[in-house]
mmCIF file as Biopython writes it, N, C-alpha, C and O atoms, coordinates in Angstrom:
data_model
#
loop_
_atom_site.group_PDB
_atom_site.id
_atom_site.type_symbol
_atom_site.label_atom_id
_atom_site.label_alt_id
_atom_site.label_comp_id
_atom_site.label_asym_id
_atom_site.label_entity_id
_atom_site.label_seq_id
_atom_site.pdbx_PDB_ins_code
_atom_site.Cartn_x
_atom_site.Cartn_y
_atom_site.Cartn_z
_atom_site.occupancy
_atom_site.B_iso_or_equiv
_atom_site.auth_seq_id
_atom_site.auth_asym_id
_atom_site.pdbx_PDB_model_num
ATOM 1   N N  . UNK A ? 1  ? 99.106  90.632  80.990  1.0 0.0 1  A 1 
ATOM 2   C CA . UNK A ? 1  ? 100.405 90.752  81.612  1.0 0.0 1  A 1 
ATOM 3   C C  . UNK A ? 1  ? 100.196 91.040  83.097  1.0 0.0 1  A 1 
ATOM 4   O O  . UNK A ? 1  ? 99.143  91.528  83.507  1.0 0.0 1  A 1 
ATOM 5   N N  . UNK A ? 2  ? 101.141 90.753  83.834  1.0 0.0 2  A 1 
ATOM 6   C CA . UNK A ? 2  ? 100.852 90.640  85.451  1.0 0.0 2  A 1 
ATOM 7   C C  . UNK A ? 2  ? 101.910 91.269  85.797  1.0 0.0 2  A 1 
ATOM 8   O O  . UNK A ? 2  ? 103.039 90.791  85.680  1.0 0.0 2  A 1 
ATOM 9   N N  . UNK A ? 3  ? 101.534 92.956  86.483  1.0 0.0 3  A 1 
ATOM 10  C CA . UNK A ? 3  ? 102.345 93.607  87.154  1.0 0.0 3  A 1 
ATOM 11  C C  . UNK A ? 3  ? 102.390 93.934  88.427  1.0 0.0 3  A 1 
ATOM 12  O O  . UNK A ? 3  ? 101.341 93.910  89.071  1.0 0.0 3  A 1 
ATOM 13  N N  . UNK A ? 4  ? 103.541 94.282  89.008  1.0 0.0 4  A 1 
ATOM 14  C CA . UNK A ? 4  ? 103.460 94.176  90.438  1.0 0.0 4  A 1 
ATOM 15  C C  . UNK A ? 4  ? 103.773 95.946  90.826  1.0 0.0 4  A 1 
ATOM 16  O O  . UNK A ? 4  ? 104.746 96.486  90.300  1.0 0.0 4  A 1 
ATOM 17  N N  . UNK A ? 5  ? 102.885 96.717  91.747  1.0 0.0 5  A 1 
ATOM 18  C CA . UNK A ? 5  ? 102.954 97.987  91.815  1.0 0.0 5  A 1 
ATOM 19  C C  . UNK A ? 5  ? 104.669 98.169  92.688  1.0 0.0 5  A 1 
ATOM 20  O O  . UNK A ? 5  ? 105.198 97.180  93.195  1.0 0.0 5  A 1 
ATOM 21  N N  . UNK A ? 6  ? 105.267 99.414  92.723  1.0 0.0 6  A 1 
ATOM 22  C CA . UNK A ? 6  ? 106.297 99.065  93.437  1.0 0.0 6  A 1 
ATOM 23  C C  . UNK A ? 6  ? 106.345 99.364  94.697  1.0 0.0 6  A 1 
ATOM 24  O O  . UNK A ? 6  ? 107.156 98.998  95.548  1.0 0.0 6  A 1 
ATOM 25  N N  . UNK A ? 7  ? 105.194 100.235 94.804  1.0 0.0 7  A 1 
ATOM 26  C CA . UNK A ? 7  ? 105.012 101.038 96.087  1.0 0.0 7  A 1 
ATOM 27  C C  . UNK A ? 7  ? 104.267 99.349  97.463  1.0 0.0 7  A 1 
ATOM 28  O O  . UNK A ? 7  ? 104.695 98.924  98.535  1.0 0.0 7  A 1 
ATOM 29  N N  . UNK A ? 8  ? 103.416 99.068  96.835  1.0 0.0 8  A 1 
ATOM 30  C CA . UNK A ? 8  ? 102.144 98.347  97.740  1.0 0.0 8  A 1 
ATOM 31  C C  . UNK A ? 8  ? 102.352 97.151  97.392  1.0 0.0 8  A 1 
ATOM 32  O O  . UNK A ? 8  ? 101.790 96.256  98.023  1.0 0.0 8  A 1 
ATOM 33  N N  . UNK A ? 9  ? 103.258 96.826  96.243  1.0 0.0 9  A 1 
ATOM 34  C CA . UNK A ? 9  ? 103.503 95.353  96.057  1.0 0.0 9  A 1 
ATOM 35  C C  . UNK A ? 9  ? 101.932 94.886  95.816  1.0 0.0 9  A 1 
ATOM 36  O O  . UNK A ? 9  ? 101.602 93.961  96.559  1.0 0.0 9  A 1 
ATOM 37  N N  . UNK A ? 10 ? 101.118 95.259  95.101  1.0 0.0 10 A 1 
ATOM 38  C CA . UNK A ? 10 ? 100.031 94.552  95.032  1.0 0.0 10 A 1 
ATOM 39  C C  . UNK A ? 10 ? 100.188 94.362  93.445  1.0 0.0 10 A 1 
ATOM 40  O O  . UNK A ? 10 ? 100.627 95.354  92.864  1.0 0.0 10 A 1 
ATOM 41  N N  . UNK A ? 11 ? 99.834  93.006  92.491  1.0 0.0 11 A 1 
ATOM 42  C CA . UNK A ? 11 ? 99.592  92.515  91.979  1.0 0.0 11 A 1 
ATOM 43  C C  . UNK A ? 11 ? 98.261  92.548  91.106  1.0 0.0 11 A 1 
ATOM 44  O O  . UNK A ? 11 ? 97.192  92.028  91.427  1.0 0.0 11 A 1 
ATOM 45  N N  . UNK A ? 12 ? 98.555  93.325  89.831  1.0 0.0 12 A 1 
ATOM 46  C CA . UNK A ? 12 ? 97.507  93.569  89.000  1.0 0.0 12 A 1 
ATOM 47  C C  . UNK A ? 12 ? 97.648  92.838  87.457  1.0 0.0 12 A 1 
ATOM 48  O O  . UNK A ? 12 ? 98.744  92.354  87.173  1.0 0.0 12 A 1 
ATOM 49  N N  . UNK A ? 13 ? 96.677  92.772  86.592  1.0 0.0 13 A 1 
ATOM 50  C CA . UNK A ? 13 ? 96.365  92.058  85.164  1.0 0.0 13 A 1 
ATOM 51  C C  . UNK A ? 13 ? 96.054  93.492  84.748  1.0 0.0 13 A 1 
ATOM 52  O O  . UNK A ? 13 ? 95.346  94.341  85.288  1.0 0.0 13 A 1 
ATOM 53  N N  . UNK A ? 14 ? 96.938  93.526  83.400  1.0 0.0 14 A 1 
ATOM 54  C CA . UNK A ? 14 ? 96.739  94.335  82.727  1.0 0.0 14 A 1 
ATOM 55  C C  . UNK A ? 14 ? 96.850  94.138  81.113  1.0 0.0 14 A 1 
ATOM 56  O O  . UNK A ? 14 ? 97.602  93.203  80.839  1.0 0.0 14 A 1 
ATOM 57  N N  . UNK A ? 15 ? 96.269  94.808  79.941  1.0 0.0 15 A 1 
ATOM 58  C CA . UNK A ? 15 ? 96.174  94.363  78.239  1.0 0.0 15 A 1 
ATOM 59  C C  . UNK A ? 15 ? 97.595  93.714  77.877  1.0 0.0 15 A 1 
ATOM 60  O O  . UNK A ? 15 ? 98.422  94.621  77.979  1.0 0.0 15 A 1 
ATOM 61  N N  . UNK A ? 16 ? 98.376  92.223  77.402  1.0 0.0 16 A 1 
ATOM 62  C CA . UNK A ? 16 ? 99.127  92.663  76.979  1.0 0.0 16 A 1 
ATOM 63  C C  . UNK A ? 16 ? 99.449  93.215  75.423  1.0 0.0 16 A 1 
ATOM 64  O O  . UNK A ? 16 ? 100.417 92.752  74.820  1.0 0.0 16 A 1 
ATOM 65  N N  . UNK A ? 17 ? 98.756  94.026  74.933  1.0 0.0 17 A 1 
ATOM 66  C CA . UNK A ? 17 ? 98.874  95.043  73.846  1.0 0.0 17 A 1 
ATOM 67  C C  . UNK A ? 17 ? 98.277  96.472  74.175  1.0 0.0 17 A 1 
ATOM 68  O O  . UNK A ? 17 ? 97.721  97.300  73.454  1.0 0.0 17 A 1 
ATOM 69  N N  . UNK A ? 18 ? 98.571  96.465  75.432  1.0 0.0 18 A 1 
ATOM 70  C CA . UNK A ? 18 ? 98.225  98.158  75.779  1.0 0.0 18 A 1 
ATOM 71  C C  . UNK A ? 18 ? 99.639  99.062  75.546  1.0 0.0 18 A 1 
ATOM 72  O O  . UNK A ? 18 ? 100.671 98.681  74.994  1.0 0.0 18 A 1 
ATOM 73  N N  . UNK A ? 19 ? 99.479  99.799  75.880  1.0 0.0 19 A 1 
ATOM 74  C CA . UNK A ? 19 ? 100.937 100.890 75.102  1.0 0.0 19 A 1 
ATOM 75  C C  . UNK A ? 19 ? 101.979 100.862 76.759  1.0 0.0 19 A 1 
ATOM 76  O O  . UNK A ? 19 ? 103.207 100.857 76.843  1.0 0.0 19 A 1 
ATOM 77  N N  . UNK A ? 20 ? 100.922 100.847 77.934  1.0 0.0 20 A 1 
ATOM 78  C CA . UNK A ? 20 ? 101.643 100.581 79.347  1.0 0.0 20 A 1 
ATOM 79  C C  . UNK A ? 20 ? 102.326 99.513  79.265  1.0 0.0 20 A 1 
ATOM 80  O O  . UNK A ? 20 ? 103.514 99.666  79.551  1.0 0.0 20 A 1 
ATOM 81  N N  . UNK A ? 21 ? 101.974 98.369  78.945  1.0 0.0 21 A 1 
ATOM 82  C CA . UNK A ? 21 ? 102.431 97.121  78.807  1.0 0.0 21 A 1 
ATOM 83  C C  . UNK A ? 21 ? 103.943 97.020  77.731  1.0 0.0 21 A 1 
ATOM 84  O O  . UNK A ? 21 ? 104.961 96.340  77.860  1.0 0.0 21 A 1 
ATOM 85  N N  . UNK A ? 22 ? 103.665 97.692  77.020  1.0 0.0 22 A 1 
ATOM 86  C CA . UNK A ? 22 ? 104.730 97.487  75.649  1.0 0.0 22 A 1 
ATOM 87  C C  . UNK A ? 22 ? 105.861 98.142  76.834  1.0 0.0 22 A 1 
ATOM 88  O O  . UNK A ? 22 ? 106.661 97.371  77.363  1.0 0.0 22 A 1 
ATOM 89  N N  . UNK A ? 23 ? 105.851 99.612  77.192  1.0 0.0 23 A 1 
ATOM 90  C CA . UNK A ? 23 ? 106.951 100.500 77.929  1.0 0.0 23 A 1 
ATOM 91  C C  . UNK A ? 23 ? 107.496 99.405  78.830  1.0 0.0 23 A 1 
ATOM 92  O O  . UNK A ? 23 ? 108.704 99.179  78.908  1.0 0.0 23 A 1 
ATOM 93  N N  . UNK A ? 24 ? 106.649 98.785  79.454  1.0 0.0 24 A 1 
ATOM 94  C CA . UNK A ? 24 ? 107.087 98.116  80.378  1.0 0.0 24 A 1 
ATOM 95  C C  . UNK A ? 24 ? 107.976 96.532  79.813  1.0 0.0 24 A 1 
ATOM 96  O O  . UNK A ? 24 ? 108.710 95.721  80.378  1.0 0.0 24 A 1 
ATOM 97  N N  . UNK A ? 25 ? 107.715 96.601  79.160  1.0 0.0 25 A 1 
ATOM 98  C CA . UNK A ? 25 ? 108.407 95.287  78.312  1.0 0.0 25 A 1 
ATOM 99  C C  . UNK A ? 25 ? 109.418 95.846  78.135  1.0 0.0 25 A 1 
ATOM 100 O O  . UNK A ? 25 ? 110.151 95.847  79.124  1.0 0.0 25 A 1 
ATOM 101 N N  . UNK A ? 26 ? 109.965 96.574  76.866  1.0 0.0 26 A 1 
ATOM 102 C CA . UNK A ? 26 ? 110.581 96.927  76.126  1.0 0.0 26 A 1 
ATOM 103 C C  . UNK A ? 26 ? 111.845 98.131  76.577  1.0 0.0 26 A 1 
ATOM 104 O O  . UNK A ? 26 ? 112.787 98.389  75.828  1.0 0.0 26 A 1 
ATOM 105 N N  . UNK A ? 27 ? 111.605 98.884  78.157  1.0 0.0 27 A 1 
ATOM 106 C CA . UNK A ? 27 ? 112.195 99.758  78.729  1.0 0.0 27 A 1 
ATOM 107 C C  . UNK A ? 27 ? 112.429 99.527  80.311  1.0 0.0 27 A 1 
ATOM 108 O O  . UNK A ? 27 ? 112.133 100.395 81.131  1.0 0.0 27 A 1 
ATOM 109 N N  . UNK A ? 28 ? 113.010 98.229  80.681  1.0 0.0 28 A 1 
ATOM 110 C CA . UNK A ? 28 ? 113.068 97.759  82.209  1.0 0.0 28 A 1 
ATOM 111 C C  . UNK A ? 28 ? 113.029 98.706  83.067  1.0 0.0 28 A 1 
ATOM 112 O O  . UNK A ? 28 ? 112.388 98.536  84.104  1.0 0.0 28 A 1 
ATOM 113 N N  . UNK A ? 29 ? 113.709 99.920  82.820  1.0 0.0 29 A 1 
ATOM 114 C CA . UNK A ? 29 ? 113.939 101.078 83.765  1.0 0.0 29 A 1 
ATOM 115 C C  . UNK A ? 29 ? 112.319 101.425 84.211  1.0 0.0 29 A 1 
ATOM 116 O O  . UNK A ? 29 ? 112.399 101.976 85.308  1.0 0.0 29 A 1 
ATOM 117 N N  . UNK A ? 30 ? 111.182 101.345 83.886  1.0 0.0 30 A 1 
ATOM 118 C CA . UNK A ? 30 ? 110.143 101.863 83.964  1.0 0.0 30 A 1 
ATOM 119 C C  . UNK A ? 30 ? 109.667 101.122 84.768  1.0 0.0 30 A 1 
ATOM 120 O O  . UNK A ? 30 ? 110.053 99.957  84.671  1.0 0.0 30 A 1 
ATOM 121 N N  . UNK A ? 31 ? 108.686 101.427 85.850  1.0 0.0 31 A 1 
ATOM 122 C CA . UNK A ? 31 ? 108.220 100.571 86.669  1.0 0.0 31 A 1 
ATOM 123 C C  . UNK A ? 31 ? 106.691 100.942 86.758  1.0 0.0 31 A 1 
ATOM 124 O O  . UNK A ? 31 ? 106.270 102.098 86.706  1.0 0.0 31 A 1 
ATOM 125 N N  . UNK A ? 32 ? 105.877 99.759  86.906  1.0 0.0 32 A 1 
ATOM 126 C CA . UNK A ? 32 ? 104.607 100.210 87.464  1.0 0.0 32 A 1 
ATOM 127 C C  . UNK A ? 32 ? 104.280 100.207 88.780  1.0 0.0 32 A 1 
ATOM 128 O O  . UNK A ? 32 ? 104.635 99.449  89.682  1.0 0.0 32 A 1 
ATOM 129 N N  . UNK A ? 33 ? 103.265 101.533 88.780  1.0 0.0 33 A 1 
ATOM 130 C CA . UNK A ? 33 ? 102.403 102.105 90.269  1.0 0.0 33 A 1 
ATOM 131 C C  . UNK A ? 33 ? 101.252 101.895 90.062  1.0 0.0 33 A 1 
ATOM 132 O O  . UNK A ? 33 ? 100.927 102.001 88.879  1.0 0.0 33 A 1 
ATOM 133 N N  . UNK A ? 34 ? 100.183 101.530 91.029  1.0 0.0 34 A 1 
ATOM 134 C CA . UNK A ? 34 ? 98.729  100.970 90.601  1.0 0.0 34 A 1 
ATOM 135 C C  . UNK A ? 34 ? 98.112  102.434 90.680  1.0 0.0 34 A 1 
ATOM 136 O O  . UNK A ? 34 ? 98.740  103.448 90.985  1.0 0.0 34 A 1 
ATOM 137 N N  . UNK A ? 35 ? 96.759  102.353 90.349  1.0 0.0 35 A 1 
ATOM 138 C CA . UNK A ? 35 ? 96.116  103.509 90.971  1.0 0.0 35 A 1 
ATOM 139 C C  . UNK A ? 35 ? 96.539  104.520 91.855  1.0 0.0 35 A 1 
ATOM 140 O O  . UNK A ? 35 ? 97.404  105.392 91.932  1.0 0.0 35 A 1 
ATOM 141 N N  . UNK A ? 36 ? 95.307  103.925 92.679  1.0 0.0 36 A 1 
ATOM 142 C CA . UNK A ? 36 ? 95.607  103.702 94.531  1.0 0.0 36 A 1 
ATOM 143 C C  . UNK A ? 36 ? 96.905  104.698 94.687  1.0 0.0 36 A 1 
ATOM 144 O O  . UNK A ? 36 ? 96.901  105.875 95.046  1.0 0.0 36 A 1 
ATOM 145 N N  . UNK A ? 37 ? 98.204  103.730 94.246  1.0 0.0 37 A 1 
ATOM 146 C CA . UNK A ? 37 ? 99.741  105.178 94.542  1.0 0.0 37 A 1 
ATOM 147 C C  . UNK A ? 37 ? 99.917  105.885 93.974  1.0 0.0 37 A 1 
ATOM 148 O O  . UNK A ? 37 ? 100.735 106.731 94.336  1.0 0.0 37 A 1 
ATOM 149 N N  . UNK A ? 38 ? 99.239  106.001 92.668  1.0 0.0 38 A 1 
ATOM 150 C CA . UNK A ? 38 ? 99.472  107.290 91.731  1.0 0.0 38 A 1 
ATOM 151 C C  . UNK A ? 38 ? 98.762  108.020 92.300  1.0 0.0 38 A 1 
ATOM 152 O O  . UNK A ? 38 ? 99.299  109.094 92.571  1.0 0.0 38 A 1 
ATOM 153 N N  . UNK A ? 39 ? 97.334  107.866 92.744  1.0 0.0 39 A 1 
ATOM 154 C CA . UNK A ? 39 ? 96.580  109.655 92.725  1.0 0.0 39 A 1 
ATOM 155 C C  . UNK A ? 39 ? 96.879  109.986 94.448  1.0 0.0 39 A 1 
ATOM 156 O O  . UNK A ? 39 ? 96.518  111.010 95.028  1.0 0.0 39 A 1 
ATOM 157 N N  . UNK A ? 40 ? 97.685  108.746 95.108  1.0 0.0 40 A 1 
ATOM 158 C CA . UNK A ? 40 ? 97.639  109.174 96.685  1.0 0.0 40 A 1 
ATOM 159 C C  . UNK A ? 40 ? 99.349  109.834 96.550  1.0 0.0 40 A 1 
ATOM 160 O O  . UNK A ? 40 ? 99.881  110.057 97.637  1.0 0.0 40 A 1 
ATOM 161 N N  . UNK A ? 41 ? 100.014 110.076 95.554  1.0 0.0 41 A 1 
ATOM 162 C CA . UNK A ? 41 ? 101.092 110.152 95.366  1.0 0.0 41 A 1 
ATOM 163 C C  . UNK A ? 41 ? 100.942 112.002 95.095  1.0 0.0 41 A 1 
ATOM 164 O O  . UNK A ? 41 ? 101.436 112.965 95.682  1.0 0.0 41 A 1 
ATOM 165 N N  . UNK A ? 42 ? 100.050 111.873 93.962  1.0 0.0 42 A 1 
ATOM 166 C CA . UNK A ? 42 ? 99.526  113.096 93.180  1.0 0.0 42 A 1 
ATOM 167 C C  . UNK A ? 42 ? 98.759  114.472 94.230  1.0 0.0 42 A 1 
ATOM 168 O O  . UNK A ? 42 ? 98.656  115.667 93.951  1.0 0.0 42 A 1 
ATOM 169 N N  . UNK A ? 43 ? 98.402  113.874 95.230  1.0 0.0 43 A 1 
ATOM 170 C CA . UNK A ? 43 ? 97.103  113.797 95.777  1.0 0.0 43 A 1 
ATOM 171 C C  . UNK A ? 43 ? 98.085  115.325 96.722  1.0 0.0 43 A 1 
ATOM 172 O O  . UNK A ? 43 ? 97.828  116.521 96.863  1.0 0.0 43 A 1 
ATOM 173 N N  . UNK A ? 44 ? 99.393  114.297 97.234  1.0 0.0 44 A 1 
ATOM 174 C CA . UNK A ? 44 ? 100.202 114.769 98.377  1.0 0.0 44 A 1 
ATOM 175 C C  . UNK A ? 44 ? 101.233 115.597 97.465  1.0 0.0 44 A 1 
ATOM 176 O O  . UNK A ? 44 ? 101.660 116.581 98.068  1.0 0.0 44 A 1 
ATOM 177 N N  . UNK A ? 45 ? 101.487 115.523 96.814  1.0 0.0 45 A 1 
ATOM 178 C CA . UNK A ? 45 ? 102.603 116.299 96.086  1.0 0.0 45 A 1 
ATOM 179 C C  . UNK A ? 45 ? 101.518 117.663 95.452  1.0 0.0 45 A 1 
ATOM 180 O O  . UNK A ? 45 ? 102.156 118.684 95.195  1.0 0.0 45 A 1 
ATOM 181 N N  . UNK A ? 46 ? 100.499 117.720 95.279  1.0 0.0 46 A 1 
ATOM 182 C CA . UNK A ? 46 ? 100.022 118.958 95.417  1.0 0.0 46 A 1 
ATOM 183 C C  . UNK A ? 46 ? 99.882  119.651 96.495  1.0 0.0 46 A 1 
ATOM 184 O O  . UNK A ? 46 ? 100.076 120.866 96.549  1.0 0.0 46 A 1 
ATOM 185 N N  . UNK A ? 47 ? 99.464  118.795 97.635  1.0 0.0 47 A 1 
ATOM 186 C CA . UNK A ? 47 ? 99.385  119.794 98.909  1.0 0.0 47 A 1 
ATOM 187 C C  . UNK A ? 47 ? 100.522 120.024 99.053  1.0 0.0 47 A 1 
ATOM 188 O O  . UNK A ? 47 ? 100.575 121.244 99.209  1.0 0.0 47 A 1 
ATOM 189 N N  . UNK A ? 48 ? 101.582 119.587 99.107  1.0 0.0 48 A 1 
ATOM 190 C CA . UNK A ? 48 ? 103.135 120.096 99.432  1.0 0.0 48 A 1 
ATOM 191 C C  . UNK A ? 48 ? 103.231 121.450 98.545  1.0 0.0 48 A 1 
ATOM 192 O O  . UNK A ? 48 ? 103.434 122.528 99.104  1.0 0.0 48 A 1 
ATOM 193 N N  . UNK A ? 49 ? 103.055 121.338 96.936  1.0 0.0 49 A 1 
ATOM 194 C CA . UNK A ? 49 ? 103.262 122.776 96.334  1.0 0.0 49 A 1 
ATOM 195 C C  . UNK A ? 49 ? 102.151 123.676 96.919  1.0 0.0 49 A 1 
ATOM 196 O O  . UNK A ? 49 ? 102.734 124.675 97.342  1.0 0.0 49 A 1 
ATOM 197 N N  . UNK A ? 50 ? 100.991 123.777 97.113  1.0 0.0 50 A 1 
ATOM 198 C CA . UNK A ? 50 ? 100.147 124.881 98.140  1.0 0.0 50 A 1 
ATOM 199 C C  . UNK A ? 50 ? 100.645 125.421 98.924  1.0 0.0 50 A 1 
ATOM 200 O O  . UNK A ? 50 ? 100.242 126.495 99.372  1.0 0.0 50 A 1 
ATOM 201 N N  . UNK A ? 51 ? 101.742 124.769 99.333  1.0 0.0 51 A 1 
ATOM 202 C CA . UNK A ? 51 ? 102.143 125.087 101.189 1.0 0.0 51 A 1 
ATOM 203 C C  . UNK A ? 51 ? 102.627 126.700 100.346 1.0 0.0 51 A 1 
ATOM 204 O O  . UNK A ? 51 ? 102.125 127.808 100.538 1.0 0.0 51 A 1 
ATOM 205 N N  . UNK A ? 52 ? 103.811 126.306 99.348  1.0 0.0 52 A 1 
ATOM 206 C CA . UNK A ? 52 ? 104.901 127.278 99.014  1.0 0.0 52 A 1 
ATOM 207 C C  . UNK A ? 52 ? 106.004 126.552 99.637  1.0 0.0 52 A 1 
ATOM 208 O O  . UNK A ? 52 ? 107.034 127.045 99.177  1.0 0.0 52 A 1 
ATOM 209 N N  . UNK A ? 53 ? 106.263 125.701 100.390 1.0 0.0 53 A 1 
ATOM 210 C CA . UNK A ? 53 ? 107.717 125.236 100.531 1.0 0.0 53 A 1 
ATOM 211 C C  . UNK A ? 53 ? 108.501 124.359 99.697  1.0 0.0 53 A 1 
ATOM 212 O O  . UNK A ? 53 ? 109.659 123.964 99.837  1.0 0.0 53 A 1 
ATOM 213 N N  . UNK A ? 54 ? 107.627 124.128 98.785  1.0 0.0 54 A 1 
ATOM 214 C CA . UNK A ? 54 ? 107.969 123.087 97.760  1.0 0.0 54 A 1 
ATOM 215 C C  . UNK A ? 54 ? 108.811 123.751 97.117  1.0 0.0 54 A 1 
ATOM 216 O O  . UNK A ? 54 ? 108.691 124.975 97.158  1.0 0.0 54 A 1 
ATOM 217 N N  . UNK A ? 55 ? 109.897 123.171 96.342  1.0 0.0 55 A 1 
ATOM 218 C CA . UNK A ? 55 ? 110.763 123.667 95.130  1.0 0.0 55 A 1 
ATOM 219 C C  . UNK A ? 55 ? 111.179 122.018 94.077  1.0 0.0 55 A 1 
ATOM 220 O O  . UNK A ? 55 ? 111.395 120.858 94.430  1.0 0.0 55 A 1 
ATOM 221 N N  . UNK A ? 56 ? 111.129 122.772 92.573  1.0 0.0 56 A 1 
ATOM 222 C CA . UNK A ? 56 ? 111.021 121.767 92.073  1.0 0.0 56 A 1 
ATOM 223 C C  . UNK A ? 56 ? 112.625 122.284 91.203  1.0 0.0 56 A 1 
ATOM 224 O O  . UNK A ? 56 ? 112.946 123.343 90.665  1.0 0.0 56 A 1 
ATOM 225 N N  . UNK A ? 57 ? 113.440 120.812 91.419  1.0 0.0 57 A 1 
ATOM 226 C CA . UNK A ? 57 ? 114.518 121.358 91.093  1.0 0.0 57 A 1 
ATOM 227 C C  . UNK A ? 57 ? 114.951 120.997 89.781  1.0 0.0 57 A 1 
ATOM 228 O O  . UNK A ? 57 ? 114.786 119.795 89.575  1.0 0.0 57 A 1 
ATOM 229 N N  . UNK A ? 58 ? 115.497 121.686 88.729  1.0 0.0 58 A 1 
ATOM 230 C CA . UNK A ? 58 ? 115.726 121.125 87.321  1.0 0.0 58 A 1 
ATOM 231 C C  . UNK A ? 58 ? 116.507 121.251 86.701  1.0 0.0 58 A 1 
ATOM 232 O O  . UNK A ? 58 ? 116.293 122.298 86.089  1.0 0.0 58 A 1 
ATOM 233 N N  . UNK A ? 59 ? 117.687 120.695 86.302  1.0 0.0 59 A 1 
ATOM 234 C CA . UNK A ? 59 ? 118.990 120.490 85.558  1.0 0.0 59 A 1 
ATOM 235 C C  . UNK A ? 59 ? 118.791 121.869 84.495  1.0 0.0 59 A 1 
ATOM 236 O O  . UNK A ? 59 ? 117.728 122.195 83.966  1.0 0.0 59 A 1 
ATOM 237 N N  . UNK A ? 60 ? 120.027 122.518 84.356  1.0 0.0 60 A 1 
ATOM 238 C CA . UNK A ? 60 ? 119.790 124.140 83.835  1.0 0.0 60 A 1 
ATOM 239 C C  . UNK A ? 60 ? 120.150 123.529 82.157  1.0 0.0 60 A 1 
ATOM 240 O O  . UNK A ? 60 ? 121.049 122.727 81.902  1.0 0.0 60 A 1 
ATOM 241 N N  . UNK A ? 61 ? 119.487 123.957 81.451  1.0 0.0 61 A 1 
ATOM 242 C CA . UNK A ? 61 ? 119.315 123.884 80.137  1.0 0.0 61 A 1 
ATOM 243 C C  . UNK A ? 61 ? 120.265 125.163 79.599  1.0 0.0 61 A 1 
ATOM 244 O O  . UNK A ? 61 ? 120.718 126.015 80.364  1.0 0.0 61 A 1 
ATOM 245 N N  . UNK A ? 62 ? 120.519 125.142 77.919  1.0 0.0 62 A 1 
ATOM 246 C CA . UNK A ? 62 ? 121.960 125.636 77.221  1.0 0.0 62 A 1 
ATOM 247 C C  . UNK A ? 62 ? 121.083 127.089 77.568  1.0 0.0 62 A 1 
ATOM 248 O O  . UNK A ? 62 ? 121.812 128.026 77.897  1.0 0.0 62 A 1 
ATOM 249 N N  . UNK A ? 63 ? 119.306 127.435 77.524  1.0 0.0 63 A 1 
ATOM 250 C CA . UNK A ? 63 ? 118.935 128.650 77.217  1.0 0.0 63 A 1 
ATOM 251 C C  . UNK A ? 63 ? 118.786 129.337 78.508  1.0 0.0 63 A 1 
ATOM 252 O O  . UNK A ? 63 ? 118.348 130.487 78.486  1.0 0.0 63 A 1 
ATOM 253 N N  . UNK A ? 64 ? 119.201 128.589 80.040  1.0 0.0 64 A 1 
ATOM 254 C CA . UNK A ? 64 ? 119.217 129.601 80.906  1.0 0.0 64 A 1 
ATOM 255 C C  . UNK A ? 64 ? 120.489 130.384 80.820  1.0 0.0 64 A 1 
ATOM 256 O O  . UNK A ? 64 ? 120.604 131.534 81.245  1.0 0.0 64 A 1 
ATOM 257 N N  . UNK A ? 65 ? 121.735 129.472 80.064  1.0 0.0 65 A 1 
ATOM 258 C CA . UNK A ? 65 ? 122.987 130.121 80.459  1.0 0.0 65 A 1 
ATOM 259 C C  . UNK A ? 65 ? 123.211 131.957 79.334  1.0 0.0 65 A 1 
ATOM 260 O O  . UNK A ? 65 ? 124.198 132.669 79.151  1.0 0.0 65 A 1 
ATOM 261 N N  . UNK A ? 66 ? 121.915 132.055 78.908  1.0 0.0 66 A 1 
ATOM 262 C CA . UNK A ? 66 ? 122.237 133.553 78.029  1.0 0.0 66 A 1 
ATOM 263 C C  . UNK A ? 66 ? 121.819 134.317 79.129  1.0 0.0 66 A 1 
ATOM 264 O O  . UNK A ? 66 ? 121.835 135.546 79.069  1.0 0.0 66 A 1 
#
């Protein structure tokens, strides 16, 4: 299967019977990122939480409201 990253637009071959491949079939909303933007993605979103200015924000669930 031939996916296109969304970040770098670069163009990769990947299994088509890998379990990435199926999500991506079967769930349009999902997009693929190659490598390369995942761990340079990963890479920077940790140094941001080090700083301490980071905040990660998250829809309040039924068990914060006790």
């Amino acid at each position: 299967m031939r996916v296109k990253c969304v970040i770098c637009d670069k163009i990769e071959a990947i299994e088509d019977e890998s379990l990435e491949a199926k999500r991506l079939r079967n769930r349009p909303i999902h997009t693929y990122m190659c490598n390369e933007c995942s761990s340079r993605i990963t890479k920077r979103t940790n140094a941001r939480i080090d700083t301490g200015n980071f905040k990660l924000y998250r829809t309040k669930s039924e068990k914060d409201d006790w």
